[in-house]
PDB file with one MODEL, atoms N, CA, C and O in Angstrom:
MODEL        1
ATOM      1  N   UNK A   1       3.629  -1.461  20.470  1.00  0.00           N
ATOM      2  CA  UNK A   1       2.749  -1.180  19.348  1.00  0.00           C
ATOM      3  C   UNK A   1       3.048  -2.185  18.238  1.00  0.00           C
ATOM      4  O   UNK A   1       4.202  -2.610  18.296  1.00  0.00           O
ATOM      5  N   UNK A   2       2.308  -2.672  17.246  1.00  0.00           N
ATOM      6  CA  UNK A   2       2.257  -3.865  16.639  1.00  0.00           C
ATOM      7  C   UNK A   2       2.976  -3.087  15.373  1.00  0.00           C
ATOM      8  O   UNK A   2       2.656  -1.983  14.934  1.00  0.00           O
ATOM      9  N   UNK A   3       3.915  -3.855  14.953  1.00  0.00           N
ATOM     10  CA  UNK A   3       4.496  -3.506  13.729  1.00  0.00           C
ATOM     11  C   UNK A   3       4.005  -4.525  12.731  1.00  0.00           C
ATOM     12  O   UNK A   3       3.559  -5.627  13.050  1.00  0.00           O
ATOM     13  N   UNK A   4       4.152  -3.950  11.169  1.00  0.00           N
ATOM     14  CA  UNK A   4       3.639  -4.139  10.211  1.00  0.00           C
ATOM     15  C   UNK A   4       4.557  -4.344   8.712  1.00  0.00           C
ATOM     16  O   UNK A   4       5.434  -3.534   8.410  1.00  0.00           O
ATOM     17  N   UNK A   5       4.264  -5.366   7.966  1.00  0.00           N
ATOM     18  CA  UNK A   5       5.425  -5.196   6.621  1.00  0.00           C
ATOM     19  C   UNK A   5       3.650  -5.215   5.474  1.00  0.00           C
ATOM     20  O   UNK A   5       2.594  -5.763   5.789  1.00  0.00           O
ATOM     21  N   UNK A   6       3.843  -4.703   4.653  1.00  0.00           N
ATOM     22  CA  UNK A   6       3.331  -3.753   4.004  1.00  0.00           C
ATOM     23  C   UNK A   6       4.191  -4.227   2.361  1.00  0.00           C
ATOM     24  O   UNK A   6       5.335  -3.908   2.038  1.00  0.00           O
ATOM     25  N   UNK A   7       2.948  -5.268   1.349  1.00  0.00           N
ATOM     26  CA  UNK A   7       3.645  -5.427  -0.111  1.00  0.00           C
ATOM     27  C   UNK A   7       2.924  -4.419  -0.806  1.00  0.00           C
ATOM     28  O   UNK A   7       1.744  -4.067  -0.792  1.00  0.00           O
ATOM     29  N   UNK A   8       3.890  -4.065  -1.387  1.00  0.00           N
ATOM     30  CA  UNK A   8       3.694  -2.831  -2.873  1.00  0.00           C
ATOM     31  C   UNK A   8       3.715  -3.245  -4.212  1.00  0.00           C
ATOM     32  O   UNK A   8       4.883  -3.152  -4.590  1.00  0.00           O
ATOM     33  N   UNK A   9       3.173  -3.555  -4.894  1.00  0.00           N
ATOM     34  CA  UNK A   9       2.829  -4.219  -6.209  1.00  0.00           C
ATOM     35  C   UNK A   9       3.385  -2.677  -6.953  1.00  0.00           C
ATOM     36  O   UNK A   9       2.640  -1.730  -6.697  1.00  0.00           O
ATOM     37  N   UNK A  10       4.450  -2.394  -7.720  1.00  0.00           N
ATOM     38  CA  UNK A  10       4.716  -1.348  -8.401  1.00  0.00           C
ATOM     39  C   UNK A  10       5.454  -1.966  -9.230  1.00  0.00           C
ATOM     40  O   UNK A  10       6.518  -2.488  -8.897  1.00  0.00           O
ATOM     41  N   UNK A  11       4.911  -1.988 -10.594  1.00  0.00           N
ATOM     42  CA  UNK A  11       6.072  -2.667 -11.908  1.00  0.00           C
ATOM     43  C   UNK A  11       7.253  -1.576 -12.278  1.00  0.00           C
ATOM     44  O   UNK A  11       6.988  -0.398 -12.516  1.00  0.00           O
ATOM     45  N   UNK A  12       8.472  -2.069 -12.294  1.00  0.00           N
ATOM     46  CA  UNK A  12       9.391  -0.890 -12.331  1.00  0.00           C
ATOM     47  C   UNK A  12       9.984  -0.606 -11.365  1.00  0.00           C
ATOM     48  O   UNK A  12      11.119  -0.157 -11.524  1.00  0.00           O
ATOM     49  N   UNK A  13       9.456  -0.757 -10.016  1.00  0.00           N
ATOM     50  CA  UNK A  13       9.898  -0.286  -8.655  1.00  0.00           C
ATOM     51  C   UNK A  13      11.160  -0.198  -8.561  1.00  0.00           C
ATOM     52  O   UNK A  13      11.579   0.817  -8.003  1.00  0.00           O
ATOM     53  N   UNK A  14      12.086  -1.128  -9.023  1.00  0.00           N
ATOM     54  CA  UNK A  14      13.556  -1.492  -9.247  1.00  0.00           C
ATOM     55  C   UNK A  14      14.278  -0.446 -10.161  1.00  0.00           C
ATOM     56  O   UNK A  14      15.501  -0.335 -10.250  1.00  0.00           O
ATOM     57  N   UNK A  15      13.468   0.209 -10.740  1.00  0.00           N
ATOM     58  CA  UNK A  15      14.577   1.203 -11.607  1.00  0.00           C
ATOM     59  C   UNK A  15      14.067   2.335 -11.862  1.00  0.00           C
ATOM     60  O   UNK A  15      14.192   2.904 -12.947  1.00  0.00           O
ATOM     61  N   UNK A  16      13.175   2.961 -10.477  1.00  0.00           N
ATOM     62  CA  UNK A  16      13.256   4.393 -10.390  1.00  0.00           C
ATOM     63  C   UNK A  16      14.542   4.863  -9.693  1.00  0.00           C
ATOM     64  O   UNK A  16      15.196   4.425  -8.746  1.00  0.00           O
ATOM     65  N   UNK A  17      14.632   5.656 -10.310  1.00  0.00           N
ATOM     66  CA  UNK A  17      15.437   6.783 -10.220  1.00  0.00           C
ATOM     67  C   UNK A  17      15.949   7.436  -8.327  1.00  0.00           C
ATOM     68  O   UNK A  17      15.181   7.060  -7.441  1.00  0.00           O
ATOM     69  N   UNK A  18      16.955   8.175  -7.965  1.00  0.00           N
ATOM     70  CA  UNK A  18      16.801   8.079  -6.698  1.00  0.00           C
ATOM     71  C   UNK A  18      16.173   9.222  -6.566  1.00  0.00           C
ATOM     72  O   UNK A  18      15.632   9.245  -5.461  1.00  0.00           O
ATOM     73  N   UNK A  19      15.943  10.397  -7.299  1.00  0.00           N
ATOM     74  CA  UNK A  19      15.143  11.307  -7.077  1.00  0.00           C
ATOM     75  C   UNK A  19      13.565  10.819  -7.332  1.00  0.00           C
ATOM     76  O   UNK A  19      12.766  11.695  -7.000  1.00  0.00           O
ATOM     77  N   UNK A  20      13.112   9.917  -7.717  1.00  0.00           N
ATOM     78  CA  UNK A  20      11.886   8.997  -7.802  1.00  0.00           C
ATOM     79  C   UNK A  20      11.789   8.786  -6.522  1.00  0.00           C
ATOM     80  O   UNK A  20      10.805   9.155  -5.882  1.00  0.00           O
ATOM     81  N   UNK A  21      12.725   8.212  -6.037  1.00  0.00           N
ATOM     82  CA  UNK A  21      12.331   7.349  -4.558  1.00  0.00           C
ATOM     83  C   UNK A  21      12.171   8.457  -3.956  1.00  0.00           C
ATOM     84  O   UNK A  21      11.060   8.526  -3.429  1.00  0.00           O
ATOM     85  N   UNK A  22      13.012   9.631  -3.767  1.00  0.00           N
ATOM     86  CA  UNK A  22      13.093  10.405  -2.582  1.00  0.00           C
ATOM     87  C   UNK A  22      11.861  11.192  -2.686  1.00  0.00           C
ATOM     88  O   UNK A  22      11.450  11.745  -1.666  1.00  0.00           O
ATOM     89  N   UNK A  23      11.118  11.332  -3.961  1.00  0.00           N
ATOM     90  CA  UNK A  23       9.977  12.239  -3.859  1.00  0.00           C
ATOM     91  C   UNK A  23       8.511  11.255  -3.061  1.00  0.00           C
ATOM     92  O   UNK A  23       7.523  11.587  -2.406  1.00  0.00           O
ATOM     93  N   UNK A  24       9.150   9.755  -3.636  1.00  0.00           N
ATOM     94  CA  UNK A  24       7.685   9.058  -2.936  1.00  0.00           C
ATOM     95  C   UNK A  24       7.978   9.019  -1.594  1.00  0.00           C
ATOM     96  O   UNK A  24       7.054   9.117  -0.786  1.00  0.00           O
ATOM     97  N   UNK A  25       9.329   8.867  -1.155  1.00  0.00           N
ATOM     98  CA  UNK A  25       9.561   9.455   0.411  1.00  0.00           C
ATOM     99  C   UNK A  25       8.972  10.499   0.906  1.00  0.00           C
ATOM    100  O   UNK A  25       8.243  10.348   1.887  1.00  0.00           O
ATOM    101  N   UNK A  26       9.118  11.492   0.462  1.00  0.00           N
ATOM    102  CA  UNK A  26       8.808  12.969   0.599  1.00  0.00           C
ATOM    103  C   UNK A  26       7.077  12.812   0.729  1.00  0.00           C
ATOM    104  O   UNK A  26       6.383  13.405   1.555  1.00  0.00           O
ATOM    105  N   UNK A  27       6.686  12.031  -0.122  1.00  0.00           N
ATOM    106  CA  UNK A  27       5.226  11.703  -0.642  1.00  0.00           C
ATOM    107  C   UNK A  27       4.164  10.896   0.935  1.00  0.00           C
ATOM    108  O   UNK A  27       2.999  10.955   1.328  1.00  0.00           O
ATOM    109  N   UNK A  28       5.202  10.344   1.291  1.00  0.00           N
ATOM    110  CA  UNK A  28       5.231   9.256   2.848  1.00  0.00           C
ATOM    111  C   UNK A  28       4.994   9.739   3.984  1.00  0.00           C
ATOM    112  O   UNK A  28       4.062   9.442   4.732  1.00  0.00           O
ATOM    113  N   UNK A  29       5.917  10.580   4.167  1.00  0.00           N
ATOM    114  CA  UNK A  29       6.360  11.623   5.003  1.00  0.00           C
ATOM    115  C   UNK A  29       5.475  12.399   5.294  1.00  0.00           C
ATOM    116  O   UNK A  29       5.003  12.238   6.419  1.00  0.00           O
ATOM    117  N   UNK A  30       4.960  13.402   4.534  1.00  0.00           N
ATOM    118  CA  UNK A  30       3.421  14.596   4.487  1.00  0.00           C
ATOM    119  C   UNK A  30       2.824  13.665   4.789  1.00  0.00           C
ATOM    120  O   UNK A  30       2.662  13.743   6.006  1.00  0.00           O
ATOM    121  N   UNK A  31       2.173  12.392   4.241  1.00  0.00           N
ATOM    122  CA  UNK A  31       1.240  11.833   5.392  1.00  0.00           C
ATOM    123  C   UNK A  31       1.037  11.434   6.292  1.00  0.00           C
ATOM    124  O   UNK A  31      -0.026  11.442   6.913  1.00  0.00           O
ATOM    125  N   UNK A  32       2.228  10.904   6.613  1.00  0.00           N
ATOM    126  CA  UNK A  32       2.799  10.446   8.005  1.00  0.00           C
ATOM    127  C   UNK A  32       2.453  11.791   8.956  1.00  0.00           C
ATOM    128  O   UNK A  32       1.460  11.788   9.684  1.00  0.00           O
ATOM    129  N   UNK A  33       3.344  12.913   8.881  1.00  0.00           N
ATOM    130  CA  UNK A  33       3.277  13.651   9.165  1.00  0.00           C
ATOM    131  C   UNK A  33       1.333  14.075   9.994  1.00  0.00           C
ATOM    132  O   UNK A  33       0.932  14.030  11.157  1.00  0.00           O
ATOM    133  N   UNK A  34       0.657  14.432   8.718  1.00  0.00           N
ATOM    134  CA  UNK A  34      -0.857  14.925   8.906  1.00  0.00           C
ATOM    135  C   UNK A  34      -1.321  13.815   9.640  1.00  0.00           C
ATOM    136  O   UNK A  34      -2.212  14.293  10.342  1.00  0.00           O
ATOM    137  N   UNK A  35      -1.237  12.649   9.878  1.00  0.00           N
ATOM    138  CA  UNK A  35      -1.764  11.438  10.459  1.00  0.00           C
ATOM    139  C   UNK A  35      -1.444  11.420  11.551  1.00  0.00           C
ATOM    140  O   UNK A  35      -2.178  10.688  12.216  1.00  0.00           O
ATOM    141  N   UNK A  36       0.030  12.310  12.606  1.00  0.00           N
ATOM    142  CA  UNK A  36       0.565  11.967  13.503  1.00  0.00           C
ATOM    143  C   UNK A  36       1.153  10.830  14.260  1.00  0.00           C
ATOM    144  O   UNK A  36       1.093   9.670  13.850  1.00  0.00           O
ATOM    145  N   UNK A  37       1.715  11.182  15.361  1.00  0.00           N
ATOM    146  CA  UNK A  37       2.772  10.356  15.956  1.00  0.00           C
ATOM    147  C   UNK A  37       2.506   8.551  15.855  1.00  0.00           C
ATOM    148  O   UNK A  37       3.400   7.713  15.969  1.00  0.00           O
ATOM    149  N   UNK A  38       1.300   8.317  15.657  1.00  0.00           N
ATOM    150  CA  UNK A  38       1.085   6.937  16.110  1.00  0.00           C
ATOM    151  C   UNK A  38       1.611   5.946  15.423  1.00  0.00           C
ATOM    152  O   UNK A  38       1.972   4.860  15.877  1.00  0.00           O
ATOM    153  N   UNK A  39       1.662   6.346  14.225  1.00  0.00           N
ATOM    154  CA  UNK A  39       2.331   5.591  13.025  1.00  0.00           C
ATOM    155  C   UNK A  39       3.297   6.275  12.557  1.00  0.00           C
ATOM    156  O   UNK A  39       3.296   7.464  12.236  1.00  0.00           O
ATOM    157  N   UNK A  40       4.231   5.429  12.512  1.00  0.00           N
ATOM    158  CA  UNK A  40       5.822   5.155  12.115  1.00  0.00           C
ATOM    159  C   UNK A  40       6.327   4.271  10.860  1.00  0.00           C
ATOM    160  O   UNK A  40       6.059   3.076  10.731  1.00  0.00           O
ATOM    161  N   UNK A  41       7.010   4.945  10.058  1.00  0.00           N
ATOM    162  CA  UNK A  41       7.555   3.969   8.803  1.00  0.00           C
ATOM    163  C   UNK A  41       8.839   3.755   9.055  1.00  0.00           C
ATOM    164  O   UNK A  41       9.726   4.596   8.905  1.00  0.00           O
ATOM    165  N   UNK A  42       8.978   2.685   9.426  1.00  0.00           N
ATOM    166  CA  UNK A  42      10.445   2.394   9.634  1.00  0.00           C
ATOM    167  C   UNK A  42      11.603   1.825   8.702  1.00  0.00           C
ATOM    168  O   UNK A  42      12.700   1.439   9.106  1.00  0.00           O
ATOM    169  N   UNK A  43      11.333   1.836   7.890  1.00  0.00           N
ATOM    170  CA  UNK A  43      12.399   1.563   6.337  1.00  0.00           C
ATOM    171  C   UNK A  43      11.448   0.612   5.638  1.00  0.00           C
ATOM    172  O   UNK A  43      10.582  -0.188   5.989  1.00  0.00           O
ATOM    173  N   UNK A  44      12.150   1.177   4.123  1.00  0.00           N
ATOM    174  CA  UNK A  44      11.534   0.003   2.983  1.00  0.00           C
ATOM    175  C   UNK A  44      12.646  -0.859   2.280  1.00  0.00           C
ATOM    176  O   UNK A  44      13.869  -0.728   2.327  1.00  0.00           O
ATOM    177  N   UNK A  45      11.931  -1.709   1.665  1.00  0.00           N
ATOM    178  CA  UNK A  45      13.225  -2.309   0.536  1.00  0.00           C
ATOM    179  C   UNK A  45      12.608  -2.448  -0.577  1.00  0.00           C
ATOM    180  O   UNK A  45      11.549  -3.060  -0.443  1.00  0.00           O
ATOM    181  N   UNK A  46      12.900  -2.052  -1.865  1.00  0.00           N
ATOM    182  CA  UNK A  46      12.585  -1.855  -2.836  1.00  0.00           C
ATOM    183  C   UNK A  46      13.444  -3.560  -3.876  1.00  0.00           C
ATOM    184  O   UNK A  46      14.516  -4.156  -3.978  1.00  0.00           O
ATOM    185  N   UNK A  47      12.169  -3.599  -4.336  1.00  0.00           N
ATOM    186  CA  UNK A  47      13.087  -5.055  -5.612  1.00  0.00           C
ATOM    187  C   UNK A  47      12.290  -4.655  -7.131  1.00  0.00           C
ATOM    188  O   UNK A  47      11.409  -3.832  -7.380  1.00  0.00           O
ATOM    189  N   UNK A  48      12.829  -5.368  -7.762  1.00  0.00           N
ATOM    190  CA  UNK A  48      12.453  -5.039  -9.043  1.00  0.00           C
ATOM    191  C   UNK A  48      10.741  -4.635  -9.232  1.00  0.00           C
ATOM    192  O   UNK A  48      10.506  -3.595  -9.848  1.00  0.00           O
ATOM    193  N   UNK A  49       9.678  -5.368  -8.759  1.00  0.00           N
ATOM    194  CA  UNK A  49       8.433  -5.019  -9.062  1.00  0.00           C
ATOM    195  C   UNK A  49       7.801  -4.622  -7.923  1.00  0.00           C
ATOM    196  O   UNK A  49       6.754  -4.005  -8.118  1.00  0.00           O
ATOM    197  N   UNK A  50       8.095  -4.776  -6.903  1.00  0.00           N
ATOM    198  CA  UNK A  50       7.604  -4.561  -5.335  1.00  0.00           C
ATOM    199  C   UNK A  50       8.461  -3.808  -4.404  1.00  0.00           C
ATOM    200  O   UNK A  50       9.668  -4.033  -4.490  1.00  0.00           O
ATOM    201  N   UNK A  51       8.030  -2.904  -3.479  1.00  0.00           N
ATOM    202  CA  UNK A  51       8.477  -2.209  -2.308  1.00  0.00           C
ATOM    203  C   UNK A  51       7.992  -3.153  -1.226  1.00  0.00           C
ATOM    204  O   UNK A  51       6.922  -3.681  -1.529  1.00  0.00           O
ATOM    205  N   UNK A  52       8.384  -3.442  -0.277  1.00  0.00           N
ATOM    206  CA  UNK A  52       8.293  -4.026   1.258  1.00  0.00           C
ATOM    207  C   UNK A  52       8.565  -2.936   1.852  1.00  0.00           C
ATOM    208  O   UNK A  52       9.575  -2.236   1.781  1.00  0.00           O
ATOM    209  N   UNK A  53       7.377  -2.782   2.601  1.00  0.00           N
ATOM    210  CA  UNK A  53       7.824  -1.788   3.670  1.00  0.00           C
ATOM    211  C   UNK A  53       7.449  -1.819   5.233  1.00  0.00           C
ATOM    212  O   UNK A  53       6.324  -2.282   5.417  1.00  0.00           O
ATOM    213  N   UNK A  54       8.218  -1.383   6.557  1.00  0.00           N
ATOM    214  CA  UNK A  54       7.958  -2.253   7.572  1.00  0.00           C
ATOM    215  C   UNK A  54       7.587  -0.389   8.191  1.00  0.00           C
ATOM    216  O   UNK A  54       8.126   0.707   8.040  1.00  0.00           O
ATOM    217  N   UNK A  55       6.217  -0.998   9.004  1.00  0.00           N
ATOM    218  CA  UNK A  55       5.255   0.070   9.687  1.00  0.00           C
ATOM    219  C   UNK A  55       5.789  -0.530  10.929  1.00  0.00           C
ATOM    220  O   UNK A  55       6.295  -1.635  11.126  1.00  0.00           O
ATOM    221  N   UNK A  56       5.457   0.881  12.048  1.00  0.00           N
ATOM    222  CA  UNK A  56       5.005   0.430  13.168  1.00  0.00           C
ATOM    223  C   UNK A  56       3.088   1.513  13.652  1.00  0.00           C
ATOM    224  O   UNK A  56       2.818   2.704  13.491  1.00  0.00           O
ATOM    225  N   UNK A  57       2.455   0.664  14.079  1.00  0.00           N
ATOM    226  CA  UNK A  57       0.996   1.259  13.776  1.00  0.00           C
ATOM    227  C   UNK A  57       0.187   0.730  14.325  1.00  0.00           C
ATOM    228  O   UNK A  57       0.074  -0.429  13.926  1.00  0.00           O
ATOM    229  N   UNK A  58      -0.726   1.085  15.362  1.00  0.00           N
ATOM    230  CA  UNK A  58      -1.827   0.754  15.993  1.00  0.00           C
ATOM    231  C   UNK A  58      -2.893   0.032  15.861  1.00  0.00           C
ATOM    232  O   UNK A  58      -3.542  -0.311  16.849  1.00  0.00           O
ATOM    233  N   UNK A  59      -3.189  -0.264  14.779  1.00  0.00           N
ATOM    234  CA  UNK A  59      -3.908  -1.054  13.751  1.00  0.00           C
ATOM    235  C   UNK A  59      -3.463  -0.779  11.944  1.00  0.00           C
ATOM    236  O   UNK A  59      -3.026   0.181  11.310  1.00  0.00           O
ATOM    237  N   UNK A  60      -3.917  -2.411  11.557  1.00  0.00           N
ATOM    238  CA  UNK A  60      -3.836  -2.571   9.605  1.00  0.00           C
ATOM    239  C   UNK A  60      -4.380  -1.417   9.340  1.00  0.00           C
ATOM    240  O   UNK A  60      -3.746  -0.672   8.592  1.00  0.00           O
ATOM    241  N   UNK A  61      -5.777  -0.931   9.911  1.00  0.00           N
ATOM    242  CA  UNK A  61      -6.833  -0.131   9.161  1.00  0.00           C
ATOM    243  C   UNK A  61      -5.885   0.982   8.920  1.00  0.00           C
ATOM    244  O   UNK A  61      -5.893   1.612   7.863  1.00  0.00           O
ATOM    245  N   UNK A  62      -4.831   1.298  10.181  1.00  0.00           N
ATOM    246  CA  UNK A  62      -4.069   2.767  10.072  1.00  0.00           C
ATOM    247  C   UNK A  62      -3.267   2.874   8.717  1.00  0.00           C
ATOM    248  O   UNK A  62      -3.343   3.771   7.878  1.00  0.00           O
ATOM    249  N   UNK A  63      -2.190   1.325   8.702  1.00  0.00           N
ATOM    250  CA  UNK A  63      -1.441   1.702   8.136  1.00  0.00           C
ATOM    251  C   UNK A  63      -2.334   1.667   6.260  1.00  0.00           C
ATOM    252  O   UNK A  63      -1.828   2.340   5.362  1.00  0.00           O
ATOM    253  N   UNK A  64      -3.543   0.855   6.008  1.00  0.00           N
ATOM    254  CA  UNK A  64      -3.687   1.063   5.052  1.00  0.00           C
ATOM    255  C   UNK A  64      -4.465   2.187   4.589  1.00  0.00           C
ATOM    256  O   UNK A  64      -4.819   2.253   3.412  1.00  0.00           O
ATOM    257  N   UNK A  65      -4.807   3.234   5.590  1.00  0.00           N
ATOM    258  CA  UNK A  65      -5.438   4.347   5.412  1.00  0.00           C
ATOM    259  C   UNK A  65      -4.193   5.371   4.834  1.00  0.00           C
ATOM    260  O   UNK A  65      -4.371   6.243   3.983  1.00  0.00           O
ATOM    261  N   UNK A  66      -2.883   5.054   5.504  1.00  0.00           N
ATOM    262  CA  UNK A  66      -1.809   6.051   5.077  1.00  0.00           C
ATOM    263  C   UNK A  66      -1.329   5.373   3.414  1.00  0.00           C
ATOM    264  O   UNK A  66      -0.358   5.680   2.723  1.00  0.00           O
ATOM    265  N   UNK A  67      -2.299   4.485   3.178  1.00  0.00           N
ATOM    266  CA  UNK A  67      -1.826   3.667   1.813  1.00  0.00           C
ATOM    267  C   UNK A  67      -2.809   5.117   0.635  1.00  0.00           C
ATOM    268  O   UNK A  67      -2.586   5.816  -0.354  1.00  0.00           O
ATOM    269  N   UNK A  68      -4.041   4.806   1.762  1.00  0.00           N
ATOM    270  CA  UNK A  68      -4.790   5.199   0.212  1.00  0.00           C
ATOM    271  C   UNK A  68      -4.828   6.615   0.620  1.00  0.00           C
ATOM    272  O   UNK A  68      -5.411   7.133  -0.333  1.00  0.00           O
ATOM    273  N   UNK A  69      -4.619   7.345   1.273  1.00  0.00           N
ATOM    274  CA  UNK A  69      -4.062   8.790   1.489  1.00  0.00           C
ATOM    275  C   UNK A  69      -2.746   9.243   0.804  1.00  0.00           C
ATOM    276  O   UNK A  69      -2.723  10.232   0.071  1.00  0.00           O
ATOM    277  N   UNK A  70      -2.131   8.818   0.951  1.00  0.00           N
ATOM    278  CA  UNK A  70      -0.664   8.771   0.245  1.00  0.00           C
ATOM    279  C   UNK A  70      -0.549   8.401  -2.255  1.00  0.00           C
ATOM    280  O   UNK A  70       0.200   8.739  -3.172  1.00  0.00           O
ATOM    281  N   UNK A  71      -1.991   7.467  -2.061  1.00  0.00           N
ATOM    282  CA  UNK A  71      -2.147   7.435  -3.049  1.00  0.00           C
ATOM    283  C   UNK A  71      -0.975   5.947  -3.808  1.00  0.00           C
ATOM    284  O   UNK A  71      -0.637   5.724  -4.970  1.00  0.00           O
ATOM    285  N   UNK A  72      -0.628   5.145  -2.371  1.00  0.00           N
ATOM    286  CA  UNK A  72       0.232   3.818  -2.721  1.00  0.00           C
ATOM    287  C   UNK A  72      -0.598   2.842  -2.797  1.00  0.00           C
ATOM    288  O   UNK A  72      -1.748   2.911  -2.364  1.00  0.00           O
ATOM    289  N   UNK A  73      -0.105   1.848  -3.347  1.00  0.00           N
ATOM    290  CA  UNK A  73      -0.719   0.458  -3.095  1.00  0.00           C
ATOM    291  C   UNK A  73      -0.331  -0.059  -1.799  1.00  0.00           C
ATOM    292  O   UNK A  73       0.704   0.383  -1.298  1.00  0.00           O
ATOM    293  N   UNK A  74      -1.239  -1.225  -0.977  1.00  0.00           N
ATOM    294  CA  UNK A  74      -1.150  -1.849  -0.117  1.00  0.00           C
ATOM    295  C   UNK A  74      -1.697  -3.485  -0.619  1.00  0.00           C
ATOM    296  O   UNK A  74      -2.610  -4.011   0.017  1.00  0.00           O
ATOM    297  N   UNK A  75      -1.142  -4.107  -1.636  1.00  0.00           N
ATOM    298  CA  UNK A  75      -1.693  -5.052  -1.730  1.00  0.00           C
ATOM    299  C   UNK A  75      -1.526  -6.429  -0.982  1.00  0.00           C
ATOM    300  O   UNK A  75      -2.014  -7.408  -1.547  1.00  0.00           O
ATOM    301  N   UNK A  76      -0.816  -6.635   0.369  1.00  0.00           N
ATOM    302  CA  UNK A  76      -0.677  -7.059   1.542  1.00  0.00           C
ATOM    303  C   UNK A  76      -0.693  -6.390   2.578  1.00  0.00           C
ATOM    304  O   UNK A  76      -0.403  -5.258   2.192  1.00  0.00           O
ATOM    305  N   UNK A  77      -0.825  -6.363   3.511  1.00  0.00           N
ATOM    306  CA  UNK A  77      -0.602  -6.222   5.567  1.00  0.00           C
ATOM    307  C   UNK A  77      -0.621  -7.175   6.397  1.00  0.00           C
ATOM    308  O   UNK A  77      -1.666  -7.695   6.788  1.00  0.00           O
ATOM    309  N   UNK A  78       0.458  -7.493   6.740  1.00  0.00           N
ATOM    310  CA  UNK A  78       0.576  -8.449   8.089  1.00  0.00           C
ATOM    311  C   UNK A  78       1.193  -8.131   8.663  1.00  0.00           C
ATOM    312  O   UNK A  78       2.279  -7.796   8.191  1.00  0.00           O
ATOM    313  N   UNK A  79       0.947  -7.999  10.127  1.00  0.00           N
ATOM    314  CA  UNK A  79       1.120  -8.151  11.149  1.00  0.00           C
ATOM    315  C   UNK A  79       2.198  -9.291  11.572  1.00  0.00           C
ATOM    316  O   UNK A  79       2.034 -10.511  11.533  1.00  0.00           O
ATOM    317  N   UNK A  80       3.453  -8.497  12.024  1.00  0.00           N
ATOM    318  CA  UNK A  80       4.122  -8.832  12.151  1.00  0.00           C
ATOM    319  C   UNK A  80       3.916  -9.744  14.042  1.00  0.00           C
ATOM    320  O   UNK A  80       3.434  -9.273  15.072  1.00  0.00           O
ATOM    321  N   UNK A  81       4.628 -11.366  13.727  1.00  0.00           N
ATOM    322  CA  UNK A  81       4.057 -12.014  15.141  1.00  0.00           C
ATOM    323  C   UNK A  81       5.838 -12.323  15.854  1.00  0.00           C
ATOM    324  O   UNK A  81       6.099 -12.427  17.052  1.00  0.00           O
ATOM    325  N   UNK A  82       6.571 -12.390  15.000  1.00  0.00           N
ATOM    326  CA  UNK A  82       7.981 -12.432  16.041  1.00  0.00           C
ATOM    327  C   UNK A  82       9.252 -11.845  14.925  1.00  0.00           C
ATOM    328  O   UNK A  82       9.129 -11.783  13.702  1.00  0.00           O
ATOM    329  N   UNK A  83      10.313 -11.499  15.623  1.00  0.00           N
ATOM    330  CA  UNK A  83      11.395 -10.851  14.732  1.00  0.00           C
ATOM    331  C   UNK A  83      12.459 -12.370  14.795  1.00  0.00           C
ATOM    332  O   UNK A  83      11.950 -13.250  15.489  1.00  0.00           O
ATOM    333  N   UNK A  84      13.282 -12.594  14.414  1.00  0.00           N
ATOM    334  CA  UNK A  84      14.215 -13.548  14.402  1.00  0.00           C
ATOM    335  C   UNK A  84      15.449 -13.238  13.424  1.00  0.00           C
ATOM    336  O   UNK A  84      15.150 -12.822  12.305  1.00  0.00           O
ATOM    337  N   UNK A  85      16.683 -13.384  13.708  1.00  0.00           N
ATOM    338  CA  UNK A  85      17.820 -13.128  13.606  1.00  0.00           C
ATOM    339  C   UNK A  85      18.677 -14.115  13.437  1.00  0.00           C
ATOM    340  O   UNK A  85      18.310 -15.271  13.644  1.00  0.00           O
ATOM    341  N   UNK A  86      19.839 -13.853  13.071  1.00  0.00           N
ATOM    342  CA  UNK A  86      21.169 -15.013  13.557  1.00  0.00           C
ATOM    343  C   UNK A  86      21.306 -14.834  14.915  1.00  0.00           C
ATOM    344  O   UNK A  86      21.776 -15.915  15.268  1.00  0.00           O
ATOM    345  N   UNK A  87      21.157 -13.933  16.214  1.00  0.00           N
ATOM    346  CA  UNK A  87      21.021 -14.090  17.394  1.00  0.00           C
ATOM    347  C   UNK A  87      20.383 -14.763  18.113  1.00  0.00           C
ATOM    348  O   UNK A  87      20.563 -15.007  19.306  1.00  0.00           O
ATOM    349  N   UNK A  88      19.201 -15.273  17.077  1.00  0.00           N
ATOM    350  CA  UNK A  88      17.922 -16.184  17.839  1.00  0.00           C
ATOM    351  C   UNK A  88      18.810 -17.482  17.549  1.00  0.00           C
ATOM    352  O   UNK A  88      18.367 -18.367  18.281  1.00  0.00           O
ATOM    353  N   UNK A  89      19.444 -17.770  17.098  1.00  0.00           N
ATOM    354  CA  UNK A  89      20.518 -19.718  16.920  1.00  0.00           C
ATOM    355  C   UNK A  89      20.848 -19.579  18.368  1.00  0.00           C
ATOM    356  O   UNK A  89      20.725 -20.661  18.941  1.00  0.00           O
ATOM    357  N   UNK A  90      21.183 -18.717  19.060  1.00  0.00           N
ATOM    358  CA  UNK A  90      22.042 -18.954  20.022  1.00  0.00           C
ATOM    359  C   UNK A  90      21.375 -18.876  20.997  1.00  0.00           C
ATOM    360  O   UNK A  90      21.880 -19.048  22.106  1.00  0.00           O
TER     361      UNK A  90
ENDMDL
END
């Protein structure tokens, strides 16, 4: 299934609170949830103005439907085309 990284345009993003984060988790989750198995959020990383977050999801349309259901921004989606590592040198 095609995985996905997902930019979040949120000013501030960097200095909510961890009960902030855990509620927009919580917030993720219920939709994830109602949307079922097909789509998967597999961790985010949060920086000062932006969240990155990496989907796995059947199609963009999915994961940006769980954008505007959820009530997040999606102001990127790509489709992720290879993973690469310090394992890939060798």
């Amino acid at each position: 299934m095609p995985k996905y990284v997902i930019e979040r345009e949120i000013p501030g993003a960097g200095q909510l609170t961890a009960e902030q984060l855990k509620g927009v988790s919580q917030s993720s989750c219920e939709v994830l949830r109602n949307m079922g198995p097909e789509i998967q959020w597999v961790q985010s990383y949060v920086t000062n103005d932006k969240i990155y977050c990496v989907y796995i999801a059947p199609s963009e349309e999915m994961v940006r439907e769980h954008a505007r259901k959820g009530g997040f921004p999606a102001n990127s989606v790509k489709a992720v085309t290879a993973i690469i590592d310090p394992a890939t040198a060798e």
